[in-house]
Structure formats: C-alpha cells, structure tokens
C-alpha positions in Angstrom: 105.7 99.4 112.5 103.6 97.2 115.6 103.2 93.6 115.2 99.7 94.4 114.1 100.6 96.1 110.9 102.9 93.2 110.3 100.2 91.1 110.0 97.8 92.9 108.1 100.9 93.4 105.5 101.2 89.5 105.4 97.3 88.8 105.0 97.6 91.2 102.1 100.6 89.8 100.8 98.6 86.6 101.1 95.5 87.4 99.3 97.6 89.0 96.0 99.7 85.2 96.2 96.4 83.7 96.1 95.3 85.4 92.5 97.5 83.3 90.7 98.6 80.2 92.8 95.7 78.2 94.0 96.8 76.6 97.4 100.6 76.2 98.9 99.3 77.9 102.1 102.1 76.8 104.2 104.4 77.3 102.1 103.1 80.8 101.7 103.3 81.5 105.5 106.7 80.4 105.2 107.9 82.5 103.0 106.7 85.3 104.7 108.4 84.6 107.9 111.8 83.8 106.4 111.1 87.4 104.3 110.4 89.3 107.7 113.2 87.2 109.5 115.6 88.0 107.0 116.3 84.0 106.0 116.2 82.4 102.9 114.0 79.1 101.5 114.3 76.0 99.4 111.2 74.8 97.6 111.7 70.8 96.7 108.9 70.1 94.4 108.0 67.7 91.3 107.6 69.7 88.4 104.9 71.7 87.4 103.3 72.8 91.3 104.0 76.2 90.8 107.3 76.6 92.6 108.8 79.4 90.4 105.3 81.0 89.9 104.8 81.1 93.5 108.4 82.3 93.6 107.6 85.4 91.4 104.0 86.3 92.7 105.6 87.0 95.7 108.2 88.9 95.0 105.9 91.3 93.1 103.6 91.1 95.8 106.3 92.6 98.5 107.4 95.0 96.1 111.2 93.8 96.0 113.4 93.7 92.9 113.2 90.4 91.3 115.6 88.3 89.4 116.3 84.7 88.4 118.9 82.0 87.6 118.2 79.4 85.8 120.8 76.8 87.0 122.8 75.0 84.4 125.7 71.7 84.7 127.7 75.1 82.6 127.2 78.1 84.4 130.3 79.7 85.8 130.5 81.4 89.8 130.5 84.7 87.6 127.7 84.1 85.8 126.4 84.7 89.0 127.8 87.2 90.9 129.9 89.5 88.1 133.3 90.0 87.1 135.1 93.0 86.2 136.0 93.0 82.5 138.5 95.5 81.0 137.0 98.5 79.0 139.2 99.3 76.1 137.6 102.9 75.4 138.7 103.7 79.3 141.5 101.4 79.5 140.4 100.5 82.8 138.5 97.5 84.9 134.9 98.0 85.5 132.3 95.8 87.1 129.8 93.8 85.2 127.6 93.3 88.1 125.6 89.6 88.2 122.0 88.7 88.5 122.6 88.2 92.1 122.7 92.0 92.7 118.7 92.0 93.4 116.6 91.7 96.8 114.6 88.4 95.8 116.7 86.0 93.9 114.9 82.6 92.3 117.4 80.1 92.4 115.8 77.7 89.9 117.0 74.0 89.5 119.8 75.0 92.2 121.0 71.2 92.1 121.4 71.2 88.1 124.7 73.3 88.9 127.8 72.0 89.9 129.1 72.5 93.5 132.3 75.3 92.6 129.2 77.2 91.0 126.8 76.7 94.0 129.3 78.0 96.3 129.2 81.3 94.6 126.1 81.8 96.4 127.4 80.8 100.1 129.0 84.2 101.1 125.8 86.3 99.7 123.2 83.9 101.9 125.1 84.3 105.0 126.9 87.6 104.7 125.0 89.3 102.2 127.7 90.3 100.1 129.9 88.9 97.3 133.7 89.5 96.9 134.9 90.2 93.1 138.5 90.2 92.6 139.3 91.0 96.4 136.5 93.8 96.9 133.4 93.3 99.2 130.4 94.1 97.3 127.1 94.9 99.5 123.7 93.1 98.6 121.5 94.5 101.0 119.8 93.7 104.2 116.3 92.5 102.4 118.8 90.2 99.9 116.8 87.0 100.0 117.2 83.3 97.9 114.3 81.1 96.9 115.7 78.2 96.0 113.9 75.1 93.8 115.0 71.8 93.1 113.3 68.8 91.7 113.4 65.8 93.9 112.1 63.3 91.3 115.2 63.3 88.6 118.3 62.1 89.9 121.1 62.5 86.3 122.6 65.2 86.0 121.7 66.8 89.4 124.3 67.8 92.2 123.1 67.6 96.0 123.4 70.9 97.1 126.8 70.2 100.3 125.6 70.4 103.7 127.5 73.7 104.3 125.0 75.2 101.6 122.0 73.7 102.8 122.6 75.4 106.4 122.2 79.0 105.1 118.9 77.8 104.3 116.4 79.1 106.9 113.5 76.4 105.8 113.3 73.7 103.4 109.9 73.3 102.3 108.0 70.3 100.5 105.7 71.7 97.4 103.7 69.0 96.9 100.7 68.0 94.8 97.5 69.5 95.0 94.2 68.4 97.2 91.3 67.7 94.1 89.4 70.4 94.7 92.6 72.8 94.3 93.9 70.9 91.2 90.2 71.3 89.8 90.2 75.4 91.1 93.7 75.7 88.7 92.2 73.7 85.9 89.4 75.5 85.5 91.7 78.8 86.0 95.0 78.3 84.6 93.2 76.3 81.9 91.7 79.1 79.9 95.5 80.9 79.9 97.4 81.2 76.8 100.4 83.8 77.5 102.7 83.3 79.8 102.2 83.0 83.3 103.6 86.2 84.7 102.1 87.5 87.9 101.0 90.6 85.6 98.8 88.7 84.0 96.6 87.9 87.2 96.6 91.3 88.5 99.0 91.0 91.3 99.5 94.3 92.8 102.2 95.7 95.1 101.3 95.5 99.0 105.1 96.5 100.3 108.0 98.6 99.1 111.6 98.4 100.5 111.0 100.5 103.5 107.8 99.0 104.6 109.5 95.8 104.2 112.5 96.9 106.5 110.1 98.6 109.0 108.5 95.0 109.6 111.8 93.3 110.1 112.6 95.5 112.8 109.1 95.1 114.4 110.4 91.4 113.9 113.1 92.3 116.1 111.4 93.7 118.8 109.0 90.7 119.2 109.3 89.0 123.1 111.3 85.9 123.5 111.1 84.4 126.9 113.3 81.6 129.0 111.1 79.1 128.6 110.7 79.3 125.0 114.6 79.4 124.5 115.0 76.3 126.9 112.8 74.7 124.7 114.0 75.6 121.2 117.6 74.3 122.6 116.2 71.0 123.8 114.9 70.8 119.7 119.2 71.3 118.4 120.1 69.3 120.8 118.0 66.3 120.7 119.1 66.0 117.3 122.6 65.9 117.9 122.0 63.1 120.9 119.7 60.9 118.9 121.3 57.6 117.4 119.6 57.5 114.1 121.2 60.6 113.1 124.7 60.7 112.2 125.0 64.8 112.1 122.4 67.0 114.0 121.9 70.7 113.5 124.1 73.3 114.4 124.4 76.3 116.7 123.0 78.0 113.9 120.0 76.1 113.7 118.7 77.3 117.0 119.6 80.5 116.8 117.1 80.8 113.0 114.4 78.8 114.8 114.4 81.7 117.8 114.5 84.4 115.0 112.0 82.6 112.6 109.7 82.3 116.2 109.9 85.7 116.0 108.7 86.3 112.7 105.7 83.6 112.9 104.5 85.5 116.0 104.1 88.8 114.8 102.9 87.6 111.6 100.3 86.1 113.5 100.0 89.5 115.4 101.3 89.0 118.3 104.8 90.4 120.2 105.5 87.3 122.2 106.6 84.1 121.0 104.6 81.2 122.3 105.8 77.3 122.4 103.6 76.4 119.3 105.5 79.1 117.0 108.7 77.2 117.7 107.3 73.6 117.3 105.5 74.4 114.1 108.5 75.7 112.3 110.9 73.4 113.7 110.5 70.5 110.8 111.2 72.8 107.8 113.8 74.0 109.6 115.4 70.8 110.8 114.6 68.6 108.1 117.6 69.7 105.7 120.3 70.1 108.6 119.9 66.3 110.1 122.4 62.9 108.7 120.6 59.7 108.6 123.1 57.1 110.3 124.1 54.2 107.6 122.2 52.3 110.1 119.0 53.9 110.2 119.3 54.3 106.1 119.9 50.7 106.0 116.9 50.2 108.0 114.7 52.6 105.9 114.2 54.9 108.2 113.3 58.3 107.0 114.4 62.3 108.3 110.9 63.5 108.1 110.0 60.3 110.5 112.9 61.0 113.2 112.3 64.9 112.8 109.0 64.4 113.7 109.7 61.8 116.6 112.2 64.3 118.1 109.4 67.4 117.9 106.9 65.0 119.5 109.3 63.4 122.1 110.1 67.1 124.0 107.5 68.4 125.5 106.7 72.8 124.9 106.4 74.5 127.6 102.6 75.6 128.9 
C-alpha cells in the first residue's frame, strides 16, 4: 500500500465516523494515526460526548473485531484476560479465553477499576500478549485499546498509575460540542429510539485486517529525517529540564512521537515527515506522561499550560 492509499482509507474511514458522531474531528484523526501506528488512546470526556459511540463507529468502520469492558471497583485481572478452568468431562485444564482476545478493545470507565485489575492490561498494550498460568498468549499486531474515563466524578474512581498511562500513545480531551454541532445531533440523534449501535446509522466497512496491516507497514516506510528527530528529542527533553515539572516523559515518549509522525504524514498523504506533524501531535502525547512539581500545583499552574509553553518555546525546523 503507498502513502496515498493510506489516506484515501482514512478519509473513508472518516466520512463512515461522521454518519453517527457529529464532530470530534481531532480526535478522529487521532485515532487513526495511533490505529496505523500501532498505539493505543485514552478518551477523557464528561459524560454523554459520544466517547464509546465514537469508540465503536470506528471499529466497525476499519473492519476490526470489537469488544468491550465495562470497568467495575469488582472486576477481577481474569475477567479480563481468561483463566483456564478445569473440565470435568476431560479431566483436563482448558482456556476460557477473556474479552481482551479482540483487535479493538473499548476500555470503558478504565479508572472505575482498581489498580491490580488495571494492570492486567499493562503486558497486552506494550507487548501484545497476556500470560495465563505461565503461558504467553498472542494478541495480535493490530491489538489496539481505547480507553475512556470521566474526568468530572472523583468517588470511587482510581487514577490510572503513571506506568499505565505511558503505554498510552495519546491522551485525548472529548469535549463539549460547538452550537451548531450540538444542534446537528439534536436534530439527529433526537428522533432515535433504539439503541445507538453504529448499525443503525449505516456505517459500513472501509478496511479488513489485511488492508489494515498493509497501511501499517506503508506507515513504516514513511521518511524521517535528522532534522525532524533533533527536534522531536529537544520536545522529551525539554520536559525533563523544565522546573515546573517534577517527572518529564520518557525514552519512550520520543520514540511514539517519531512513529505517530509517521502515521500523521501518510495519513495526510505524504512519505516524509515534516516539523508540523511532530509539533501537532506532541500535546496529546505529552500531556499524560508530565508531573506537575508541588510547587507549580501550589501555584495553580496547569500540564496543558506548561505542555504548551514547552511546544512553543523550541523552535521546528524549516
């Protein structure tokens, strides 16, 4: 697949997303890059602005099996990824396999669950595998989370551990509507009475498996020159050097941004990477990997603020 293809595959993708959920644009185009860079996402939202619709739109729209969580203060680590329970016609173990064996998992409420149960999903966002009972089970190279959590209730919620939130590729803000959108879902959604399954707006497939593959490696292949690297490590590192911050991002960090450059570019249709790919994606990506220092909390200072200071502050290469 050429860069080319890749981007007519994400306008399609686009304009089957845009049949149910009115607006989220940018959160849209993230998706799709973390999809075609092989990442994962977290969606923080208030409730009701579509994050789980938006969720399973897409997934029907690439064409990738679906499933879903709904995170709980009870659910278990093998709720999640399976266990192997005993079979007394057989007398023998076999796997239960979880809802975690799918390519597109929705993470819903991630922060309801308790940390030993959202660690169950740390080996299958970085490694793409789970281990039951001392054997490696494969998940699959298109294996990707989308992960909600409501920012507004604070009971009963656990912050998802800084380890956790690393895996995450982007962390994206879902946030209200313009007017004229909100009016454009009123006078749609309004009129609905079953339930809001991507089905019911007609969302067709655009992608299967392979085709999804065959633009991750076009991904790949996409040009990344010295002067863009030089200036996506000036990005980690100003973070780590900057006195408001207690913690900066990791190696990690930069090494997502060059591949999520990648993925912008030739969803964008091109096969280099210029400056501006970088520098657009590098709040989302920053914004969940970055301390406040007690000082600069103290002080009222906020991530997005210094995030966005430290973008502006470096100057991209021409």
């Amino acid at each position: 697949m050429k860069v080319n293809e890749v981007q007519s595959l994400g306008n399609d993708i686009r304009a089957e997303i845009a049949k149910a959920v009115v607006g989220q644009d940018s959160t849209v185009e993230l998706m799709l890059v973390a999809l075609f860079a092989g990442g994962h996402i977290l969606l923080e939202g208030p409730p009701g602005t579509a994050k789980t619709l938006l969720a399973h739109s897409f997934a029907q729209s690439v064409g990738l099996d679906f499933g879903r969580i709904q995170f709980t203060p009870d659910l278990m680590p093998a709720d999640i990824i399976g266990a192997n329970l005993f079979n007394f016609q057989t007398s023998s173990f076999s796997l239960t396999r979880g809802p975690i064996f799918t390519e597109l998992l929705l993470a819903d409420e991630i922060n309801r669950t308790p940390p030993k149960t959202q660690a169950a999903l740390l080996e299958a966002m970085q490694e793409r595998q789970v281990t039951i009972d001392g054997e490696s089970h494969q998940l699959g190279d298109r294996f990707m989370v989308v992960a909600t959590q409501n920012p507004i209730e604070q009971q009963g919620v656990y912050p998802l551990p800084e380890a956790q939130l690393d895996r995450f590729l982007f962390k994206q803000t879902v946030d209200y509507p313009s007017a004229e959108e909100e009016r454009k879902i009123i006078a749609s959604h309004g009129a609905k009475k079953e339930a809001m399954e991507p089905s019911t707006w007609g969302i067709e497939r655009k992608a299967d498996p392979k085709t999804i593959t065959a633009a991750m490696d076009a991904v790949k292949e996409v040009k990344l020159v010295d002067e863009v690297i030089d200036y996506i490590s000036a990005l980690i590192r100003a973070t780590r050097e900057n006195p408001e911050l207690e913690s900066g991002a990791s190696p990690r960090a930069g090494a997502m941004l060059a591949g999520a450059a990648r993925a912008r570019a030739a969803v964008d249709g091109r096969d280099f990477v210029i400056p501006d790919d970088a520098k657009m994606l590098a709040a989302p990506l920053l914004r969940h990997r970055v301390i406040l220092s007690p000082a600069a909390e103290i002080n009222g200072r906020k991530v997005e603020e210094i995030v966005s200071g430290i973008i502006e502050a470096i100057e991209a290469p021409r």
